[in-house]
Steps between C-alpha positions, in 0.01 A plus 500: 500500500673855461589709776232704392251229625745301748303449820532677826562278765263569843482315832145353562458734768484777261221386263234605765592849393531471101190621317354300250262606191212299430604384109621173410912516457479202228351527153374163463252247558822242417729714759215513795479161462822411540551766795196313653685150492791640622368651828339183547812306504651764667265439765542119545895577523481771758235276718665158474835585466500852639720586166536870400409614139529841321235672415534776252226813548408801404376780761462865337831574509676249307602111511615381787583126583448317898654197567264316728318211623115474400209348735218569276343605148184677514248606139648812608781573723897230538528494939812491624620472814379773784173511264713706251280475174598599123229547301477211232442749194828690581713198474711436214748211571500178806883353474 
């Protein structure tokens, strides 16, 4: 990644006040689908082990990047703790 598209790192708490646009973020069926696994795993860490992951999003403003514990995937919306959701479509990356 350049500068240009390095993420910007937010606390949890602040997601609650990002705005999110409705498109998808990836351009792929191949990407989705991998995004999709991911967040699933993602999910088993952060509820059996209670490990934190990053999650790389978009909101309208830019890329920005949480590092944070997941308890569950929805068709929709990744919940974090404090019901703190990211909508699926506006994720890029799970590390």
């Amino acid at each position: 990644m350049t500068n240009a598209t390095k993420p910007v790192k937010v606390e949890k708490e602040m997601i609650s006040q990002l705005k999110f646009p409705e498109n998808e973020v990836l351009s792929s069926a191949d990407a989705i689908k991998i995004r999709t696994a991911s967040l699933e795993r993602a999910m088993k860490l952060g509820n059996l082990e209670h490990n934190k992951i990053k999650i790389i999003f978009e909101d309208s403003e830019g890329i920005k990047q949480v590092e944070t514990t997941v308890w569950g995937v929805t068709d929709k919306r990744v919940i974090l703790k404090q019901g703190v959701v990211i909508p699926i479509n506006r994720v890029r990356e799970v590390i």
